[in-house]
C-alpha positions in Angstrom: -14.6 -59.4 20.5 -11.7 -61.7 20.2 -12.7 -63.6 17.5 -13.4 -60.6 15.8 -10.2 -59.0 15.8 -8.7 -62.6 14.9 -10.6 -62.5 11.6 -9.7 -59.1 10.7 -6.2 -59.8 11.6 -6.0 -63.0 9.5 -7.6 -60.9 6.8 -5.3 -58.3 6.9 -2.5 -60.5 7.1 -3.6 -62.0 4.1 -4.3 -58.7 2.4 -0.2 -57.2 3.0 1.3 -60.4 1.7 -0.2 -59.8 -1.9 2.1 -56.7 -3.2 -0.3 -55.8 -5.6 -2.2 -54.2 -2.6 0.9 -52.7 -1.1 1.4 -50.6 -4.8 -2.3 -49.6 -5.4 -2.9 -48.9 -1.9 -0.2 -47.6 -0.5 2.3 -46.7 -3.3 0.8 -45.6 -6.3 -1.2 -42.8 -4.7 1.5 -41.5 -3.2 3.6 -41.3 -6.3 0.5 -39.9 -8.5 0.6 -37.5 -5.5 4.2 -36.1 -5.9 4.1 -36.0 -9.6 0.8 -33.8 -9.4 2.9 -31.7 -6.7 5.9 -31.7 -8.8 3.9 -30.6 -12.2 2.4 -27.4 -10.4 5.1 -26.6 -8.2 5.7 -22.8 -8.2 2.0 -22.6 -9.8 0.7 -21.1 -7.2 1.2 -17.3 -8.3 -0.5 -16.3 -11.2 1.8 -14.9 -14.6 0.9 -13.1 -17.8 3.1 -12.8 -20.3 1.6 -10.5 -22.8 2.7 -8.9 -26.2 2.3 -5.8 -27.1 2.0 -4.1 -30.8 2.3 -0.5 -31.0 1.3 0.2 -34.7 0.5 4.0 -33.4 4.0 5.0 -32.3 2.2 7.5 -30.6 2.1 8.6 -26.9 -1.2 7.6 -25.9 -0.1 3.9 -27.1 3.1 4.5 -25.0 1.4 5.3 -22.0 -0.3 1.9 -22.3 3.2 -0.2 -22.5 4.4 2.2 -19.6 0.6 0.8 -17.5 1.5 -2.9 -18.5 5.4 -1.9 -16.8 4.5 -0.5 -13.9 5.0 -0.9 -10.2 1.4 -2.5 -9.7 1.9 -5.2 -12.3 5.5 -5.9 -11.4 5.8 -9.4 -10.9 2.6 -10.4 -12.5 2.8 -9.3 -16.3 6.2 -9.5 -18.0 6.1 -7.5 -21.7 7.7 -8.4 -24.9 7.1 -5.8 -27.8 6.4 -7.6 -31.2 6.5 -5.2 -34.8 3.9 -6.8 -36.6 0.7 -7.9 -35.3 1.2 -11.7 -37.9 4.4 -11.9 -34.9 2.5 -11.8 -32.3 -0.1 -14.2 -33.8 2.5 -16.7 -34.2 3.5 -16.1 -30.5 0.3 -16.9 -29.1 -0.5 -19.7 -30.7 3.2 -20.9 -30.1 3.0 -19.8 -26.3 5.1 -17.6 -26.4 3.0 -15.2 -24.5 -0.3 -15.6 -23.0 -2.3 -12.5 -25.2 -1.2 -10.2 -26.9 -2.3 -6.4 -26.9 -2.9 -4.7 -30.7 -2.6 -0.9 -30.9 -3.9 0.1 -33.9 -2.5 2.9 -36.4 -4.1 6.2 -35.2 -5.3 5.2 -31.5 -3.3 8.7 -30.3 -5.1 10.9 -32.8 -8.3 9.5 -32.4 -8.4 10.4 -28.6 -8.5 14.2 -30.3 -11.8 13.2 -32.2 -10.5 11.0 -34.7 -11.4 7.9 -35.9 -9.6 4.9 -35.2 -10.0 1.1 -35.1 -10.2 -0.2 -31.4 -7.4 -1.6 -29.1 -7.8 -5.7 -29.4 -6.7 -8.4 -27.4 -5.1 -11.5 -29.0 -5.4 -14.9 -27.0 -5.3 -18.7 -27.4 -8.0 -20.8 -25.4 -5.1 -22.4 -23.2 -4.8 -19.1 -21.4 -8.1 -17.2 -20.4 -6.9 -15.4 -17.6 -4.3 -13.7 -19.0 -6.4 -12.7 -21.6 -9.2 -12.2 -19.2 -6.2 -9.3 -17.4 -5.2 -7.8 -21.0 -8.4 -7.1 -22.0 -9.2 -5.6 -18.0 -5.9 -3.4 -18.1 -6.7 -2.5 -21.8 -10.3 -1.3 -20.9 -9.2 0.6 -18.1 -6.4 2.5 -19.3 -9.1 3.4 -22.5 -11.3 4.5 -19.7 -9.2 6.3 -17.9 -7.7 8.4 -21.1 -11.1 9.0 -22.5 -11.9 10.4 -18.7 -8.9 12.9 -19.1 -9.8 13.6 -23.0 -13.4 14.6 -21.5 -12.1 16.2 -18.4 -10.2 18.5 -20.6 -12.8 19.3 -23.7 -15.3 20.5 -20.5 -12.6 23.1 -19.1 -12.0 24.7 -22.7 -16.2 24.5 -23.3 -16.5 26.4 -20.3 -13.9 29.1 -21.5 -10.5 28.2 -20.6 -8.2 29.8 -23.0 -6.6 27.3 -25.7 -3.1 28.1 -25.0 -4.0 26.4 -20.9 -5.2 22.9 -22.6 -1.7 21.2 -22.5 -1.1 22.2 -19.0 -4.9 20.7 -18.8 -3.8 17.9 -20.3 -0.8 17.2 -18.3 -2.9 18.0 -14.9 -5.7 15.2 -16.1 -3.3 13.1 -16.8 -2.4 12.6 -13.2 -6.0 11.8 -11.9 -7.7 8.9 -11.7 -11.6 8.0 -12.1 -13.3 7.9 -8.9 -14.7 5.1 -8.3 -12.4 1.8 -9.7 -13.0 -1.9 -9.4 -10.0 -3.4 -7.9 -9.2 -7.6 -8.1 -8.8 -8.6 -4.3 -8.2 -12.4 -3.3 -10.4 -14.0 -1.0 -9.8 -14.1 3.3 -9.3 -17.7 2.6 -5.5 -19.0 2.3 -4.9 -20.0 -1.5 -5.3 -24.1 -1.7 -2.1 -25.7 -2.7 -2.4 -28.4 -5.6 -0.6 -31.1 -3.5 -3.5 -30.6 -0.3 -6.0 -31.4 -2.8 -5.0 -33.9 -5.2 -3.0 -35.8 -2.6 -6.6 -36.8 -0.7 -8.0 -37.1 -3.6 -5.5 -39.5 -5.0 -5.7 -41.3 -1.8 -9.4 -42.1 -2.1 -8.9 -43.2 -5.6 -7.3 -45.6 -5.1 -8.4 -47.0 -1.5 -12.2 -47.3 -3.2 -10.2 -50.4 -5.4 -10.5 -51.8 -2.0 -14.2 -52.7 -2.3 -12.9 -54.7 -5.5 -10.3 -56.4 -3.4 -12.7 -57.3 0.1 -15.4 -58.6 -2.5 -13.4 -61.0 -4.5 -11.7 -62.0 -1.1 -15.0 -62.6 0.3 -16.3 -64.8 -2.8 -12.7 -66.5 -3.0 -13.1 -68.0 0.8 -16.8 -68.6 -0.2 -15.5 -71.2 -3.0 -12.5 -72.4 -1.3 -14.9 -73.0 1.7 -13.7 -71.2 4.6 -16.3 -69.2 5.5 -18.7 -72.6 5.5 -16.3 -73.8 8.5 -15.7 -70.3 10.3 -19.8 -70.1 10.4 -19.7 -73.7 11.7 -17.6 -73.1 14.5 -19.3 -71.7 17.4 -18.0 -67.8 16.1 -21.3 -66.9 14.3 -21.5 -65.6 10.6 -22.3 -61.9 12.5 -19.1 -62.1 14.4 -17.3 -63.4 10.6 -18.7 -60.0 9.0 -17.9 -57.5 11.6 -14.3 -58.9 11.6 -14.3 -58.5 7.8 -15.7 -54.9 8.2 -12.8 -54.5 11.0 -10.2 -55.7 8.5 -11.3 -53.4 5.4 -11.9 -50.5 7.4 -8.2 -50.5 9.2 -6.9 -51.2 5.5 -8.7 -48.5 3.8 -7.8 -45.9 6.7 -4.3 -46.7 6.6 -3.7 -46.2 3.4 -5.5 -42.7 3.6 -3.6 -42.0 6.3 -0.2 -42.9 4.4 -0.9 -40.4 1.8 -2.0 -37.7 3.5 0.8 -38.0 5.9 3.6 -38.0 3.3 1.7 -35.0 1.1 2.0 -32.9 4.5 5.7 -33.8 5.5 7.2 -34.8 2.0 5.3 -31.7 -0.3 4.3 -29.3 2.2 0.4 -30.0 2.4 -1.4 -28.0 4.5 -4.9 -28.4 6.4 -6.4 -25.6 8.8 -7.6 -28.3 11.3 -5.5 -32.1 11.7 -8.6 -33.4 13.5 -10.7 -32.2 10.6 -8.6 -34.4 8.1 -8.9 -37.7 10.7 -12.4 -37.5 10.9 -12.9 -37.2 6.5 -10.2 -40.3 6.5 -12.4 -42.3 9.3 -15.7 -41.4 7.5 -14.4 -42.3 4.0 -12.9 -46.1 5.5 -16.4 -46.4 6.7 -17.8 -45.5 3.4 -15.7 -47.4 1.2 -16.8 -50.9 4.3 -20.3 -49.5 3.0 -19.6 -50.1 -0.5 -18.1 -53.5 -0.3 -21.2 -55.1 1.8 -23.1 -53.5 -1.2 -21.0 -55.1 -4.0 -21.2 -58.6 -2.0 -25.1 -58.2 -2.0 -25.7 -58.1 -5.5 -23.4 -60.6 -7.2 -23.0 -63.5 -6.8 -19.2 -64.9 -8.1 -15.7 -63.1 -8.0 -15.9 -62.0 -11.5 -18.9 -60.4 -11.0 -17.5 -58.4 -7.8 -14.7 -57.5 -9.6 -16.6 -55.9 -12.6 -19.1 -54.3 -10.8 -16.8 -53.2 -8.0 -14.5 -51.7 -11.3 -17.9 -50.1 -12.6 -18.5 -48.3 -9.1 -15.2 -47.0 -8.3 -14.4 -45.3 -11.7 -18.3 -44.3 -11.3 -17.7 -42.3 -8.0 -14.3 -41.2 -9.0 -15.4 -39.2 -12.0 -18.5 -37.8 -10.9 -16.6 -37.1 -7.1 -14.3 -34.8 -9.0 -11.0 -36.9 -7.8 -9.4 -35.8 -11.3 -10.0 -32.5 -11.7 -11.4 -29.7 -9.1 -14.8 -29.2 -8.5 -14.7 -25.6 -9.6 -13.7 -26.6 -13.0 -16.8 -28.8 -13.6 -20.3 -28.3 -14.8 -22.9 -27.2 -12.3 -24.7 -30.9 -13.1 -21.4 -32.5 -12.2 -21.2 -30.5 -8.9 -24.6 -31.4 -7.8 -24.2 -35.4 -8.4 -20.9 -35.5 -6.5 -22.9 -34.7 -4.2 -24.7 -38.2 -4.0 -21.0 -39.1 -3.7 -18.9 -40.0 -0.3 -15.4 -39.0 -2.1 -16.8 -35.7 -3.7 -18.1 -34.8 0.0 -14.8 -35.6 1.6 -13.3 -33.2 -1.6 -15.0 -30.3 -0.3 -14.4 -31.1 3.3 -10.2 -31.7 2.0 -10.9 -28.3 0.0 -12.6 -26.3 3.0 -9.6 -27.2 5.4 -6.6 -26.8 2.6 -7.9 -22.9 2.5 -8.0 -22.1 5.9 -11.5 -23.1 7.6 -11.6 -24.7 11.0 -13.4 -27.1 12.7 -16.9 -27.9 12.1 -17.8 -25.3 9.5 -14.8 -27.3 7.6 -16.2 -30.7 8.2 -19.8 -30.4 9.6 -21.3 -31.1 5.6 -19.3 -33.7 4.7 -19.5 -35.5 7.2 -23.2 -35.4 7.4 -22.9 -36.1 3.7 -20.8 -38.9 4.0 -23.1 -40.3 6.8 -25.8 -39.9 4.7 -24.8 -41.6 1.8 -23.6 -44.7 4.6 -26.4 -44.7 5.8 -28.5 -45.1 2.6 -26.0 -48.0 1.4 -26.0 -49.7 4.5 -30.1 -49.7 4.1 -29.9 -51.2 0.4 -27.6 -53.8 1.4 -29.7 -55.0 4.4 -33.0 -54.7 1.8 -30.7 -57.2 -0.6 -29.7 -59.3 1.8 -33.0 -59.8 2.9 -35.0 -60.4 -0.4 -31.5 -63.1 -1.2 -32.7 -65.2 2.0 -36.4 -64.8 0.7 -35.8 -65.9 -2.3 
């Protein structure tokens, strides 16, 4: 045991004097991290800015602005009235606003029976939701005045006197239909940007590790260290457990630099510390995985280092360390699940909205063991067949 914590050691020591590990391990992912937290900051409550054109000048149109300005939507849709609906094109596309809400010429009289073109919605592809809420507010306040405009036609078809239907009017105005669908978050807490992307950086850039413990590896080989360490009476098992030792503390510590400054520096938050420990332990064992991997199936340091390059970016992109999960295709979700990063994601994900303990972490964990264990099984299969052969 003491010889193998005097290789990982030496390795280590080795590792901290090159600064280029020092930035991609422990710097840069901690500076990708705050820039990321920086760029959403104050993100996290949702905004529509909507226009609003009222070619009807009419009441009914009016009563829409006044829906758009009240209590309810206070805080979450700010109005600007445009004259033309060419101004409000050109606001939209600019950014201006989110959407913009048309009222055509007519929309009062045609609640009387008249014909009118319908209420549109104006949006730009950069901002769905808020579209996605114009169109939902439009809808329902079209609903809702077509509900009253009925209400009030069935009370003079069953023989109230004309001269009662603007007191009708006024009294339907008041109601509401019965049965509404109403937007409600989810039990979970909202994820902060920073509790996911500062993991997620984290891994990215602790997988170049496997690039780094290969060439190491093939760099002693050449210079011929590890001839003389296996000479001695240490053993070559002894020589790759320290190795593993050295990578693993490595990899962990820089995890556990960058999720430690994204909780005290930006406010990160996890439901369950332990939870976060154990996804940081099981990715350091995953990324030890990955290296004995790449040292199986090449055979020179250029050859580790492109294939090591070829793996990372492989696991990154399809792990979903760039963008969230939610915002990928269903294929994409299902192979970063043959991934250790994407499984630690969800397990980084589960935790940043409020889920404890094992139902946080039980999956990817497993996941993560899984995939281990499968690399692990490939290496020792290459290994074996490179003594064979």
């Amino acid at each position: 045991m003491r010889v193998v914590l005097a290789i990982a050691a030496k390795d280590l020591r080795q590792r901290l004097r090159d600064r280029s590990a020092w930035v991609i391990v422990f710097l840069a992912p901690v500076l990708i991290s705050a820039l990321m937290a920086l760029a959403f900051n104050n993100n996290d409550t949702f905004r529509a800015n909507l226009g609003v054109v009222d070619l009807d000048r009419g009441p009914a149109a009016a009563g829409l602005t006044e829906v758009l300005k009240s209590p309810e939507l206070r805080g979450t849709v700010h109005v600007r009235s445009y004259g033309a609906e060419a101004a409000a094109r050109r606001a939209v596309d600019a950014g201006d606003v989110h959407a913009a809400i048309v009222v055509p010429r007519g929309f009062t009289a045609s609640l009387h029976g008249g014909n009118a073109a319908p209420v549109r919605v104006l949006d730009s592809v950069d901002y769905g939701l808020q579209a996605q809420l114009a169109r939902a507010v439009t809808e329902s306040y079209v609903a809702q005045v077509n509900a009253d405009r009925l209400s009030v036609a069935t009370a003079v078809a069953a023989g109230a006197p004309q001269g009662d239907i603007p007191r009708l009017a006024a009294k339907a105005a008041v109601l509401r239909l019965p049965e509404q669908i109403r937007a409600q978050g989810l039990p979970d807490e909202p994820l902060k940007v920073i509790s996911y992307f500062g993991p997620s950086m984290g891994m990215f850039f602790v997988l170049f590790t496997v690039g780094f413990a290969a060439r190491g590896y093939f760099v002693e080989q050449q210079q011929g260290t590890l001839d003389r360490i296996a000479a001695a009476p240490v053993g070559r098992g002894a020589l790759l457990i320290g190795k593993s030792v050295s990578t693993f503390v490595y990899s962990l510590a820089g995890l556990a630099t960058v999720t430690l400054v994204s909780w005290v520096a930006f406010d990160a938050r996890w439901a369950d510390p332990l939870g976060v420990a154990a996804l940081s332990v099981a990715m350091a064992v995953s990324v030890v995985c990955l290296t004995a991997l790449v040292i199986a199936l090449v055979r020179t340091e250029q050859q580790a280092q492109g294939l090591a390059s070829i793996l990372v970016f492989a696991l990154v992109l399809l792990g979903g360390n760039f963008v969230f999960a939610s915002g990928t295709t269903p294929l994409i979700r299902r192979l970063a699940l043959f991934t250790p990063n994407g499984w630690a994601l969800r397990g980084f994900t589960d935790l940043g909205t409020g889920v404890r303990g094992w139902d946080g972490v039980g999956a990817p964990l497993l996941g993560i063991a899984v995939f281990s264990a499968a690399v692990t099984a490939l290496t020792a299969l290459l290994l074996r067949l490179r003594r064979t052969s």
